[in-house]
N, CA, C and O atoms as a Maestro MAE file, in Angstrom:
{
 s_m_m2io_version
 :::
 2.0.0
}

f_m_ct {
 s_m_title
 :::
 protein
 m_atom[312] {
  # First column is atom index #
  i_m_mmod_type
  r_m_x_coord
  r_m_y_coord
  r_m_z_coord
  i_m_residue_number
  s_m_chain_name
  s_m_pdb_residue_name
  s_m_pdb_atom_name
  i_m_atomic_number
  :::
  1 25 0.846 -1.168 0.000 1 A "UNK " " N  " 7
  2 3 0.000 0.000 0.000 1 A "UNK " " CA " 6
  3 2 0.893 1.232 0.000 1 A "UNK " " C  " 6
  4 15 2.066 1.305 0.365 1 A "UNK " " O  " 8
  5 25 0.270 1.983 -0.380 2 A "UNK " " N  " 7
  6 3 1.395 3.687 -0.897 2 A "UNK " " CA " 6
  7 2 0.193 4.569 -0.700 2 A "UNK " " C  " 6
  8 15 -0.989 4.329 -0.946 2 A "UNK " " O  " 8
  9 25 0.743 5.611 -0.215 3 A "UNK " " N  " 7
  10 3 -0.197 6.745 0.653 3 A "UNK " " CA " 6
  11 2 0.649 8.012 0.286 3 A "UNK " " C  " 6
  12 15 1.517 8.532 0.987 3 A "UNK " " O  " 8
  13 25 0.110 8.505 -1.281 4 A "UNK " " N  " 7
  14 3 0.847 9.108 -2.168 4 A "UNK " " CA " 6
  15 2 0.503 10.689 -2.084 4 A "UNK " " C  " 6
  16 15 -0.669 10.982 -2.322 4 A "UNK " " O  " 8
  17 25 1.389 11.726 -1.773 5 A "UNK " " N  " 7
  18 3 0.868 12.752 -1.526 5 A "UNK " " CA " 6
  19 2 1.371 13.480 -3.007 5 A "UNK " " C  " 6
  20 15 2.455 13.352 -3.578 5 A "UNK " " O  " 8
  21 25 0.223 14.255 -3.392 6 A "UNK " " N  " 7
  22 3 0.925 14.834 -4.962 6 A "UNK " " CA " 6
  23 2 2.033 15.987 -4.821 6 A "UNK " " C  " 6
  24 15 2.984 16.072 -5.599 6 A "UNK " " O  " 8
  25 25 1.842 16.756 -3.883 7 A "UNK " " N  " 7
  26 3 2.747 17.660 -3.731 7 A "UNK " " CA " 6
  27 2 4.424 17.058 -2.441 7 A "UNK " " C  " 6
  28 15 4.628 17.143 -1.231 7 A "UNK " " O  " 8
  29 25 5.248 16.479 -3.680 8 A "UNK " " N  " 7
  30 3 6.710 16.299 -3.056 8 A "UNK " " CA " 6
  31 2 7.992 16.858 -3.759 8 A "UNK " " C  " 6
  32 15 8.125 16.908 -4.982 8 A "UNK " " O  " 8
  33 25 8.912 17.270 -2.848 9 A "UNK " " N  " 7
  34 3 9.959 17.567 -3.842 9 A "UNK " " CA " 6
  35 2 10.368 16.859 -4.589 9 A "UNK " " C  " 6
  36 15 10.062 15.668 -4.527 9 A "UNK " " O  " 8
  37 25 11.260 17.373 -5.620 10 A "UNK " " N  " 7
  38 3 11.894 16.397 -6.596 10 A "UNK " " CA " 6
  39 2 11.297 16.112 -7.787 10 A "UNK " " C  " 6
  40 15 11.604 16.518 -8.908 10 A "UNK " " O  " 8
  41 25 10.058 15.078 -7.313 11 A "UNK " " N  " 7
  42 3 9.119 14.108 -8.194 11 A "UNK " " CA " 6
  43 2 7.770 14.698 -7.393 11 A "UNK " " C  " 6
  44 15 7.578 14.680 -6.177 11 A "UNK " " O  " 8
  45 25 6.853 15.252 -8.490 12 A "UNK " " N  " 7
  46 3 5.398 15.249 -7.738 12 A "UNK " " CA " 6
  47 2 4.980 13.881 -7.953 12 A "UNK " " C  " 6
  48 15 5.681 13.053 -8.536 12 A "UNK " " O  " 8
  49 25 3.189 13.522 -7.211 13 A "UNK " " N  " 7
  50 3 3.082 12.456 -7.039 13 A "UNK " " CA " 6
  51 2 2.590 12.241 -8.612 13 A "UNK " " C  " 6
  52 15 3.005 11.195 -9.110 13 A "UNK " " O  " 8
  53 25 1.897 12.944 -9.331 14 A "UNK " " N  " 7
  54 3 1.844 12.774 -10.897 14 A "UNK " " CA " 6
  55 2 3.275 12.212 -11.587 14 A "UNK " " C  " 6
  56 15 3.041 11.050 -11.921 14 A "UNK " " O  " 8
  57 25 4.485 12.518 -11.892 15 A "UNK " " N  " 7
  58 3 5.197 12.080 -11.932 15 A "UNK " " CA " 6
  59 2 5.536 10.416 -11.769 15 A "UNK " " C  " 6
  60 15 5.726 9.516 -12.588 15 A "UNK " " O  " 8
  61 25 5.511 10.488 -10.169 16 A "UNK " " N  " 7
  62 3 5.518 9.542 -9.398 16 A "UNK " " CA " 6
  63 2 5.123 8.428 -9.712 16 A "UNK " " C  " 6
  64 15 5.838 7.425 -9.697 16 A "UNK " " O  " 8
  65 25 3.390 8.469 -10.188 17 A "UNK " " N  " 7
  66 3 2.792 7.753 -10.705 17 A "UNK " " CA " 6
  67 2 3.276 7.144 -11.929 17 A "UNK " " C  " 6
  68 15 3.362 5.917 -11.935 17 A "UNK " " O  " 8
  69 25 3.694 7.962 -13.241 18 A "UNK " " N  " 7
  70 3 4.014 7.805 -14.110 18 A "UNK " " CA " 6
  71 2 5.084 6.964 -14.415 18 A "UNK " " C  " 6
  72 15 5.000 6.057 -15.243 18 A "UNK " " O  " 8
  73 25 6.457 7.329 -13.538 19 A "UNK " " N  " 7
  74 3 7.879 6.143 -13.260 19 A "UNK " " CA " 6
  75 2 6.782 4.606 -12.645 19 A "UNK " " C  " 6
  76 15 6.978 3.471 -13.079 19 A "UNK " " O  " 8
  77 25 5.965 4.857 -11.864 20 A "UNK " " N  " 7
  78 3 5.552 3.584 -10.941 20 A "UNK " " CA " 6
  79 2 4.814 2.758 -11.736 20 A "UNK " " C  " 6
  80 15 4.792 1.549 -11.508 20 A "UNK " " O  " 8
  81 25 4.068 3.358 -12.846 21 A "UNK " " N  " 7
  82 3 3.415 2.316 -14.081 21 A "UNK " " CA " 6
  83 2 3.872 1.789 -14.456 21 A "UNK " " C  " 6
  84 15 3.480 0.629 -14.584 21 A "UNK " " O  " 8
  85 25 5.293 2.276 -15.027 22 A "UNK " " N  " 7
  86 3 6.065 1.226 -16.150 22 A "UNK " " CA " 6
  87 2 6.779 0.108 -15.140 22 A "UNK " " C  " 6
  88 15 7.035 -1.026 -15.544 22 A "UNK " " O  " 8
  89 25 6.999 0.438 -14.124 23 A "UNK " " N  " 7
  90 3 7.404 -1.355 -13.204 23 A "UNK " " CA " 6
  91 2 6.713 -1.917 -13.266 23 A "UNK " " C  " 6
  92 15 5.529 -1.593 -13.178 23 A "UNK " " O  " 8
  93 25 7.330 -3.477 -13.524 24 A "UNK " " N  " 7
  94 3 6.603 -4.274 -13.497 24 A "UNK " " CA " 6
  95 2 6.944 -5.507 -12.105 24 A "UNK " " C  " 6
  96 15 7.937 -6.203 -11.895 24 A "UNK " " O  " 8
  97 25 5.621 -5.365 -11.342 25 A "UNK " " N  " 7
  98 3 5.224 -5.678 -9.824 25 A "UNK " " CA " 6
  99 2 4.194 -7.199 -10.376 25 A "UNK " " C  " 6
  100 15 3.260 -7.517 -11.112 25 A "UNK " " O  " 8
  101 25 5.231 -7.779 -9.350 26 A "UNK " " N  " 7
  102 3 4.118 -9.085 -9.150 26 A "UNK " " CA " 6
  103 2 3.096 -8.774 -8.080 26 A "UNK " " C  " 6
  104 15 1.881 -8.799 -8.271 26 A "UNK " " O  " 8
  105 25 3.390 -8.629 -7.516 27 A "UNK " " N  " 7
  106 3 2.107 -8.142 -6.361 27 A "UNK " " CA " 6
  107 2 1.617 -6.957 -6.710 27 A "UNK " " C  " 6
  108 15 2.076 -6.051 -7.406 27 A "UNK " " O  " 8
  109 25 0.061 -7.165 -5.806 28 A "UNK " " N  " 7
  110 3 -0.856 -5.871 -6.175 28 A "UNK " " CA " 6
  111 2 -0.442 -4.940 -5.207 28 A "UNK " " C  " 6
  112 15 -0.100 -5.201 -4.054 28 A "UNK " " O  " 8
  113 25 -0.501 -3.649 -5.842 29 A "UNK " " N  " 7
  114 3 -0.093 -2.296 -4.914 29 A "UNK " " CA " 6
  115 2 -0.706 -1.274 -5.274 29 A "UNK " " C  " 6
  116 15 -0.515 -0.376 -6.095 29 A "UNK " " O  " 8
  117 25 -1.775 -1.640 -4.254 30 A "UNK " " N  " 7
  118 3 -2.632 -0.320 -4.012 30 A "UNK " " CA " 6
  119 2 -2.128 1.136 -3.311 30 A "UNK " " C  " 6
  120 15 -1.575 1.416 -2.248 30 A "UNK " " O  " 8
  121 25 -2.713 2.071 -4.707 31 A "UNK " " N  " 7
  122 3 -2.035 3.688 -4.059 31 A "UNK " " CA " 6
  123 2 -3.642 4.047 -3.830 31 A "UNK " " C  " 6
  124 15 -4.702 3.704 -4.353 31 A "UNK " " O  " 8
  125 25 -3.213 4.959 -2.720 32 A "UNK " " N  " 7
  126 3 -3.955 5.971 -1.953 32 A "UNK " " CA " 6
  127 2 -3.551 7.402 -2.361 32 A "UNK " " C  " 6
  128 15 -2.562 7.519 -1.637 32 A "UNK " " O  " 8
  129 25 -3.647 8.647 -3.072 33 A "UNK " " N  " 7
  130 3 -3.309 9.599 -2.893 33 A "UNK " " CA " 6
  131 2 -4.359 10.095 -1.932 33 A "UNK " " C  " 6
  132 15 -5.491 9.681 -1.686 33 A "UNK " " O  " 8
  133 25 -3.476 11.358 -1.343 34 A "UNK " " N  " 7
  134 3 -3.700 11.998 -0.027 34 A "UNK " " CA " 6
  135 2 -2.942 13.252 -0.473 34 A "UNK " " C  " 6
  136 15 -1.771 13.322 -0.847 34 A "UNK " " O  " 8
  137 25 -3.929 14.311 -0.345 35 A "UNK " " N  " 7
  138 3 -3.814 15.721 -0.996 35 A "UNK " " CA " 6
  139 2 -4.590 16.524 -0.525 35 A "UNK " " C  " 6
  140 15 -5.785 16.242 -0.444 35 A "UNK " " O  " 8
  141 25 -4.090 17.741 -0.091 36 A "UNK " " N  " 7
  142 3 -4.820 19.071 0.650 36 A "UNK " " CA " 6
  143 2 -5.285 19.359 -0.780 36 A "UNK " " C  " 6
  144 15 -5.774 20.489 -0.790 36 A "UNK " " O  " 8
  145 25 -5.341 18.637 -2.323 37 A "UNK " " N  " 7
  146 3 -5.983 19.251 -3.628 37 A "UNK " " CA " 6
  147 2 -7.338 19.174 -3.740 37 A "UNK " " C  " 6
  148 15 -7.825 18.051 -3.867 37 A "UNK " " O  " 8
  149 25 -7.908 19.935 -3.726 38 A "UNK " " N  " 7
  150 3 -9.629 19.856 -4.249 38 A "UNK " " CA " 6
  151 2 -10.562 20.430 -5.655 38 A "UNK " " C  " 6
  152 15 -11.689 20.697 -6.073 38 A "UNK " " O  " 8
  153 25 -8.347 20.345 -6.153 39 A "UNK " " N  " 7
  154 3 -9.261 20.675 -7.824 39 A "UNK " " CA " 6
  155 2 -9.984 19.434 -8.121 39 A "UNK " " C  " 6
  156 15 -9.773 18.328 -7.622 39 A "UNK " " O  " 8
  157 25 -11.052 19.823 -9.185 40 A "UNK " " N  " 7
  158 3 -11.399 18.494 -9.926 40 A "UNK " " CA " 6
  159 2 -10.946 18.013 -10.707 40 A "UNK " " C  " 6
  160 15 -11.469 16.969 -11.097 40 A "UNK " " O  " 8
  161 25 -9.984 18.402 -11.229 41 A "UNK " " N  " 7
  162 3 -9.161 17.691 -12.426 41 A "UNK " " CA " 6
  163 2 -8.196 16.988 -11.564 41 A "UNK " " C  " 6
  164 15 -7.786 15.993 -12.163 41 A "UNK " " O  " 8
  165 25 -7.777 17.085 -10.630 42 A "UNK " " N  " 7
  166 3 -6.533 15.912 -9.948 42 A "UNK " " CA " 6
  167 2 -7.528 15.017 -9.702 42 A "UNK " " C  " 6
  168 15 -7.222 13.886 -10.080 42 A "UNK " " O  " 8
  169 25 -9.006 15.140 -9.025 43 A "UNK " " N  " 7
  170 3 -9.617 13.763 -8.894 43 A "UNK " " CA " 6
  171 2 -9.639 13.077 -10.100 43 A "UNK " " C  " 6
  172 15 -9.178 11.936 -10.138 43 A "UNK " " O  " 8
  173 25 -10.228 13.738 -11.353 44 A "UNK " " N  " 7
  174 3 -10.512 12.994 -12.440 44 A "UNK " " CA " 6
  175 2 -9.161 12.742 -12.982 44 A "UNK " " C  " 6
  176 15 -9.256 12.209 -14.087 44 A "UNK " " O  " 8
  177 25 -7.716 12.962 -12.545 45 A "UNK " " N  " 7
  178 3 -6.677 12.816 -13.367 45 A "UNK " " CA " 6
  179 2 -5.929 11.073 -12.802 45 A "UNK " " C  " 6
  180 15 -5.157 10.252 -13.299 45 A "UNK " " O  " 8
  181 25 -6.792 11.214 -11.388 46 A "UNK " " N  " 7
  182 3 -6.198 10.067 -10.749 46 A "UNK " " CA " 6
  183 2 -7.224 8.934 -11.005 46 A "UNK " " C  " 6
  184 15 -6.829 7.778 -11.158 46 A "UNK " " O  " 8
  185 25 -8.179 9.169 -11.040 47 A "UNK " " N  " 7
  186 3 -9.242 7.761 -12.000 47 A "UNK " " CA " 6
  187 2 -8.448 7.092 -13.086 47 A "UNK " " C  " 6
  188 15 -8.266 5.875 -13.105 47 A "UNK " " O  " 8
  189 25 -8.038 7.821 -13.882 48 A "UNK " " N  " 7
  190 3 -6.921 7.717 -14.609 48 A "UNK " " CA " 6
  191 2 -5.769 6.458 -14.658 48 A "UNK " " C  " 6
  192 15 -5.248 6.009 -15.679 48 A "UNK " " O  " 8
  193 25 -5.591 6.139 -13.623 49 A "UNK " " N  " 7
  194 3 -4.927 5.221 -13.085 49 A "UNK " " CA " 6
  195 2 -5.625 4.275 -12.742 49 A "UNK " " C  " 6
  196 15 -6.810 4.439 -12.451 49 A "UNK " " O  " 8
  197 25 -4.921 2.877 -12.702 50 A "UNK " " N  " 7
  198 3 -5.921 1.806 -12.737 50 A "UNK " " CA " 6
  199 2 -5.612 1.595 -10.952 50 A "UNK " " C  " 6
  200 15 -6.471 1.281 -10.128 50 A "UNK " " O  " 8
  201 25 -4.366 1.826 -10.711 51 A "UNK " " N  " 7
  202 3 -3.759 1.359 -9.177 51 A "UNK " " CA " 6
  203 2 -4.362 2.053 -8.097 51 A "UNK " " C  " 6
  204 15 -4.249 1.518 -6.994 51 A "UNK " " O  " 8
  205 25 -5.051 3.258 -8.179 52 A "UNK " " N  " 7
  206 3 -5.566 4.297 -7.649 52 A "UNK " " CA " 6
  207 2 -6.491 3.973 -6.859 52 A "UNK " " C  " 6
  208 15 -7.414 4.334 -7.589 52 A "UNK " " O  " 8
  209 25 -7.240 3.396 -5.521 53 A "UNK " " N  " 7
  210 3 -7.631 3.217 -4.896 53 A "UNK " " CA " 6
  211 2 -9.075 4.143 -4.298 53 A "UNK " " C  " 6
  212 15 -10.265 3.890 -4.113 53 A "UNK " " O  " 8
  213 25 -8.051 5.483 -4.118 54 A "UNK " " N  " 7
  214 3 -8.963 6.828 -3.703 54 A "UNK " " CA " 6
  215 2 -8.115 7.429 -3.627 54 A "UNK " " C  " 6
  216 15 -6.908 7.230 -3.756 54 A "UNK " " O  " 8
  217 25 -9.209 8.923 -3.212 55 A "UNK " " N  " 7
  218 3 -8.006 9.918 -3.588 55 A "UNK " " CA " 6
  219 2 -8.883 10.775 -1.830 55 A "UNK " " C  " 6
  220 15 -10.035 11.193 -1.717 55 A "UNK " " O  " 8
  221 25 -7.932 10.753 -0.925 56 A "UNK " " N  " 7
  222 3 -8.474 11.290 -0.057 56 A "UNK " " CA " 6
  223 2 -7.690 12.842 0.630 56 A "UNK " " C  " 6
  224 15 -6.593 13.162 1.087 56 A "UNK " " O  " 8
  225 25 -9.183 13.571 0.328 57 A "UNK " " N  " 7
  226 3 -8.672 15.432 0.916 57 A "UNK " " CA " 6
  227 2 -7.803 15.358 2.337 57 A "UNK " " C  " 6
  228 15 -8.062 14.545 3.224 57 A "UNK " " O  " 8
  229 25 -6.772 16.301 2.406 58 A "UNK " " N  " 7
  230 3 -5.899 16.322 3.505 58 A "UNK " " CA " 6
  231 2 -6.888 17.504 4.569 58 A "UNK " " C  " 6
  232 15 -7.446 18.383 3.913 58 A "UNK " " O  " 8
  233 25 -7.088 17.547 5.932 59 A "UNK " " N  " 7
  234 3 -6.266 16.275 6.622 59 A "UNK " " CA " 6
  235 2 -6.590 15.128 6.575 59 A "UNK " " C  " 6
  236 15 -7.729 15.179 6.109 59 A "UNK " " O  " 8
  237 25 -6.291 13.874 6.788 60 A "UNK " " N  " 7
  238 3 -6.282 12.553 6.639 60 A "UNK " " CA " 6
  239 2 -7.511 12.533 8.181 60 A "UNK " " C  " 6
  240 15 -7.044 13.177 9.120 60 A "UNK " " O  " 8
  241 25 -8.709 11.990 8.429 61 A "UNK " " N  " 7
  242 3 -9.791 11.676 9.151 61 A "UNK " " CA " 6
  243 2 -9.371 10.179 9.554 61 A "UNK " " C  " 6
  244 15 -9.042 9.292 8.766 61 A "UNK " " O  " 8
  245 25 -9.470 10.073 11.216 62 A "UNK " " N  " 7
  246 3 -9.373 8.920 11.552 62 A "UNK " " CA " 6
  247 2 -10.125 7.523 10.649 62 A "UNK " " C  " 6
  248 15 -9.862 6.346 10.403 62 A "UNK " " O  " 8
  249 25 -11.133 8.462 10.390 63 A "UNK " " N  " 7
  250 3 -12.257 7.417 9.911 63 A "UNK " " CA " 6
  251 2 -11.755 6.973 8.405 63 A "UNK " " C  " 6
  252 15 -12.227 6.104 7.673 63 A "UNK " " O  " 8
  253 25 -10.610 7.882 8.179 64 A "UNK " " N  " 7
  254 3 -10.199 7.316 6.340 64 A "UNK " " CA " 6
  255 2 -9.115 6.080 6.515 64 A "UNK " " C  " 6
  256 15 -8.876 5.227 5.660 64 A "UNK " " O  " 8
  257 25 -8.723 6.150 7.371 65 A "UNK " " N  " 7
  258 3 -7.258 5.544 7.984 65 A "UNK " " CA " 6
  259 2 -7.685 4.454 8.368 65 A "UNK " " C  " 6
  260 15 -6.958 3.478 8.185 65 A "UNK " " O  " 8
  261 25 -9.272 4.233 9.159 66 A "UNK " " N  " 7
  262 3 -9.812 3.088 9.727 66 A "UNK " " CA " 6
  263 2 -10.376 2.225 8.226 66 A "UNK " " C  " 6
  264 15 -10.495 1.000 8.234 66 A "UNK " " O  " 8
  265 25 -10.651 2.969 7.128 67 A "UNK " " N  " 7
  266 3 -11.341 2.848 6.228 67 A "UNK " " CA " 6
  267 2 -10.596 1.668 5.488 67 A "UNK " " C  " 6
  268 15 -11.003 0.567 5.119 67 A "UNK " " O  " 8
  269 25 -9.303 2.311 5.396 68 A "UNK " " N  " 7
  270 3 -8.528 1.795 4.476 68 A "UNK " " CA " 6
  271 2 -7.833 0.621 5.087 68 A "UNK " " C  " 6
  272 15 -7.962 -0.362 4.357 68 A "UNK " " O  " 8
  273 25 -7.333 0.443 5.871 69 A "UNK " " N  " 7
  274 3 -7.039 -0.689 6.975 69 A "UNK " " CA " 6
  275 2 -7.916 -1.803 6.594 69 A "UNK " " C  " 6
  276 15 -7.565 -2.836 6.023 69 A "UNK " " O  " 8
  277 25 -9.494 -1.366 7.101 70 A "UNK " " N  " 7
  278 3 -10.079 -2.506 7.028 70 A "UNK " " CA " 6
  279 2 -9.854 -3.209 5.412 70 A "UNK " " C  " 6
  280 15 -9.198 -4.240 5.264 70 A "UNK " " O  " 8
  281 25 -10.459 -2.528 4.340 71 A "UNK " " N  " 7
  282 3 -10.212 -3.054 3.164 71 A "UNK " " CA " 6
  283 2 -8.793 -3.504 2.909 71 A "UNK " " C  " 6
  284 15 -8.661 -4.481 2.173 71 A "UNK " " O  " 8
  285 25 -7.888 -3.025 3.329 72 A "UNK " " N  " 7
  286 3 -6.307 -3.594 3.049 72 A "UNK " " CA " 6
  287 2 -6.575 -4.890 4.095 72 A "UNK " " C  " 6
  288 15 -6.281 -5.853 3.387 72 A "UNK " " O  " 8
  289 25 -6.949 -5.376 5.313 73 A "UNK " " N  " 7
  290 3 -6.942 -6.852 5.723 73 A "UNK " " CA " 6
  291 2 -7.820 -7.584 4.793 73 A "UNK " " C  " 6
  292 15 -7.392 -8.670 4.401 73 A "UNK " " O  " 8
  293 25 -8.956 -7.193 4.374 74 A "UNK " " N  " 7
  294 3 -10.140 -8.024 4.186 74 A "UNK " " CA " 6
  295 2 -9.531 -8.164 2.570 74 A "UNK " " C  " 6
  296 15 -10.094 -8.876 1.739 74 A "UNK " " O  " 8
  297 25 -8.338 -7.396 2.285 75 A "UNK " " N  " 7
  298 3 -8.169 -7.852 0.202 75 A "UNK " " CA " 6
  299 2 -7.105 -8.716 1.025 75 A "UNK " " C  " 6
  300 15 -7.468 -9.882 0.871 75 A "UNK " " O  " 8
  301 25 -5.920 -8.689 1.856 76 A "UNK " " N  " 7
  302 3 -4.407 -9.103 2.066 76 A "UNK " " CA " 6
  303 2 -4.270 -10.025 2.813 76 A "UNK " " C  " 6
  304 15 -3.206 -10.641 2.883 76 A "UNK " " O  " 8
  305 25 -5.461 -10.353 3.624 77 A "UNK " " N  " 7
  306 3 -5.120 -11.221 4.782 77 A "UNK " " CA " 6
  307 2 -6.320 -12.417 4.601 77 A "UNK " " C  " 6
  308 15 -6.781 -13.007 5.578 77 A "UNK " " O  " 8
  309 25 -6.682 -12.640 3.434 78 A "UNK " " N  " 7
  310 3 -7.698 -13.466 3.116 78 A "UNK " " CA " 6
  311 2 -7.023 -15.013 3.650 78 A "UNK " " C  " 6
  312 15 -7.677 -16.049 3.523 78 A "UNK " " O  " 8
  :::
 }
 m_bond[311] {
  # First column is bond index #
  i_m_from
  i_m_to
  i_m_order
  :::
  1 1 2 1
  2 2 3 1
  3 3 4 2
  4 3 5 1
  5 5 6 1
  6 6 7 1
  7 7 8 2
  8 7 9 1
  9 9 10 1
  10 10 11 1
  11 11 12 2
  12 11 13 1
  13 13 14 1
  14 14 15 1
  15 15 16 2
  16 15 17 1
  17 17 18 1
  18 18 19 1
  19 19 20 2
  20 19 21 1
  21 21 22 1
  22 22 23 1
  23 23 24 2
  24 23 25 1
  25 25 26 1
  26 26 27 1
  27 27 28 2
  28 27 29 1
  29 29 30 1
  30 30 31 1
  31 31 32 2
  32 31 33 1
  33 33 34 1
  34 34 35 1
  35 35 36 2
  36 35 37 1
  37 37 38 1
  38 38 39 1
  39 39 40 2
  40 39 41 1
  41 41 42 1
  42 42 43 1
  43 43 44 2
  44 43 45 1
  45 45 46 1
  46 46 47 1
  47 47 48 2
  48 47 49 1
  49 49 50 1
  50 50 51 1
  51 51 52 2
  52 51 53 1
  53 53 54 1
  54 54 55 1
  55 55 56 2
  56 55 57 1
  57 57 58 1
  58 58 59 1
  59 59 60 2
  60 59 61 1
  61 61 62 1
  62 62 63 1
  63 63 64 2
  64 63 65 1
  65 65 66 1
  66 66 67 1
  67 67 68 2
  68 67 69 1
  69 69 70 1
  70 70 71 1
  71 71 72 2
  72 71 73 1
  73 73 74 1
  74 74 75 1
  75 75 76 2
  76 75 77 1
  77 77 78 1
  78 78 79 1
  79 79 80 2
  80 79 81 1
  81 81 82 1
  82 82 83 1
  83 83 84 2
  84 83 85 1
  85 85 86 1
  86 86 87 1
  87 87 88 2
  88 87 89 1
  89 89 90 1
  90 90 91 1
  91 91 92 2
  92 91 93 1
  93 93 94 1
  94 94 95 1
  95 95 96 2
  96 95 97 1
  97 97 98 1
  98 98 99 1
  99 99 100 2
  100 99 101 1
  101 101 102 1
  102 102 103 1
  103 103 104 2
  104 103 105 1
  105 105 106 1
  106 106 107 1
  107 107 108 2
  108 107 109 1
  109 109 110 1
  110 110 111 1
  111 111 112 2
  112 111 113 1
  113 113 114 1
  114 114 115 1
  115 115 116 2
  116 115 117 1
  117 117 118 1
  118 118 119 1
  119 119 120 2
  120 119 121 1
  121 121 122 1
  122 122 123 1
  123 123 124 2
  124 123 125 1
  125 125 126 1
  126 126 127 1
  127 127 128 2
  128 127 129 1
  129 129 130 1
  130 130 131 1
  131 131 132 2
  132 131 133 1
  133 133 134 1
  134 134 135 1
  135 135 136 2
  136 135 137 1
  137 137 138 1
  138 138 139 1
  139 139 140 2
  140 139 141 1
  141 141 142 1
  142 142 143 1
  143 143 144 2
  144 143 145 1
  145 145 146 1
  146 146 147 1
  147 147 148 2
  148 147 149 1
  149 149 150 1
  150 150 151 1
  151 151 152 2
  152 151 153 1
  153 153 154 1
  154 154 155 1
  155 155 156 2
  156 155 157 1
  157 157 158 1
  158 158 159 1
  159 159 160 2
  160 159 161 1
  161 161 162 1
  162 162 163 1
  163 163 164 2
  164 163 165 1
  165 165 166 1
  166 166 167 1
  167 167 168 2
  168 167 169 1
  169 169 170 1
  170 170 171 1
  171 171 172 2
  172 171 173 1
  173 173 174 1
  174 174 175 1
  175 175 176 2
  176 175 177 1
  177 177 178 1
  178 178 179 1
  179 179 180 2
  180 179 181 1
  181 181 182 1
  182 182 183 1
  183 183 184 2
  184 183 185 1
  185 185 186 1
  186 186 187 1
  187 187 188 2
  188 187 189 1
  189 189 190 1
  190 190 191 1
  191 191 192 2
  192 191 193 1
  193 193 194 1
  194 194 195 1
  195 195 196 2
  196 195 197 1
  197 197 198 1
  198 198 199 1
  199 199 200 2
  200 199 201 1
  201 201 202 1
  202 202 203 1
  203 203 204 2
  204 203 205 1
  205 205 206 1
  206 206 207 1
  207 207 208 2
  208 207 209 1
  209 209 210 1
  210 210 211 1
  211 211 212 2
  212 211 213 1
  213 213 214 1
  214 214 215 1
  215 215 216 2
  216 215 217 1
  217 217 218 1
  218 218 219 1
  219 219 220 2
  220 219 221 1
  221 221 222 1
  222 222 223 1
  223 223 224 2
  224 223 225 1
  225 225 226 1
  226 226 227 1
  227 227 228 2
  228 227 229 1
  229 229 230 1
  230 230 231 1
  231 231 232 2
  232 231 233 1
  233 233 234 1
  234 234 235 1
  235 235 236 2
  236 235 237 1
  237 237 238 1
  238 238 239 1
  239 239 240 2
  240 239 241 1
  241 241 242 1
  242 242 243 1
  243 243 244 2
  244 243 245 1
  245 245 246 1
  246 246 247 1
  247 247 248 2
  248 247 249 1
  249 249 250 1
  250 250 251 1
  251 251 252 2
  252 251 253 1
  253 253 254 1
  254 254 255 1
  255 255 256 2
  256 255 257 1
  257 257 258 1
  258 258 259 1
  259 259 260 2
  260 259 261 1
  261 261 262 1
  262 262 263 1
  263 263 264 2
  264 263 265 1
  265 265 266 1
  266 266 267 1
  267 267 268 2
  268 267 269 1
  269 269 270 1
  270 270 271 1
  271 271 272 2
  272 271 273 1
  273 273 274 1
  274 274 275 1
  275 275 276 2
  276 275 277 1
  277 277 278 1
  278 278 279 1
  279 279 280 2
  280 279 281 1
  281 281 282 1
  282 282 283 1
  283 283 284 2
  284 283 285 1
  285 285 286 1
  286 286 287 1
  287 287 288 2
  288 287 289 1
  289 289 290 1
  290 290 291 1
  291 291 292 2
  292 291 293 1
  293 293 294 1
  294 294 295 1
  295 295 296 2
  296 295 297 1
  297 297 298 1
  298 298 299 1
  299 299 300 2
  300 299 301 1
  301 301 302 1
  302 302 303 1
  303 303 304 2
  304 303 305 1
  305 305 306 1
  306 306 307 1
  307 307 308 2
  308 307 309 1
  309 309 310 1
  310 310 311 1
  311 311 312 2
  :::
 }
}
């Protein structure tokens, strides 16, 4: 799991994304972006992506953190 924030030095998480497609991963790896962004084009840019999970507004809510947990045991720990 990857808990991808779009705004980083260096490499934004757009970028980011872009190097992380072309590996090729035997295992599934679910990204989370996590972004104080509330344009609509970063939501619709990250649909975009097949690995993309959700895209959740910063700050991060206990209840997103509990969210994602559960679905990461109930896909990983089958």
């Amino acid at each position: 799991m990857i808990l991808l924030d779009l705004s980083m030095p260096v490499m934004d998480g757009w970028q980011f994304l872009d190097e992380f497609t072309k590996v090729k991963i035997e295992k599934k790896i679910t990204i989370y972006i996590v972004s104080s962004s509330i344009d609509p084009m970063d939501y619709e840019r990250a649909k975009s992506y097949n690995d993309i999970q959700n895209y959740i507004i910063k700050p991060v809510q206990t209840e997103d953190l509990k969210s994602i947990l559960k679905i990461f045991k109930s896909t990983y720990e089958a």
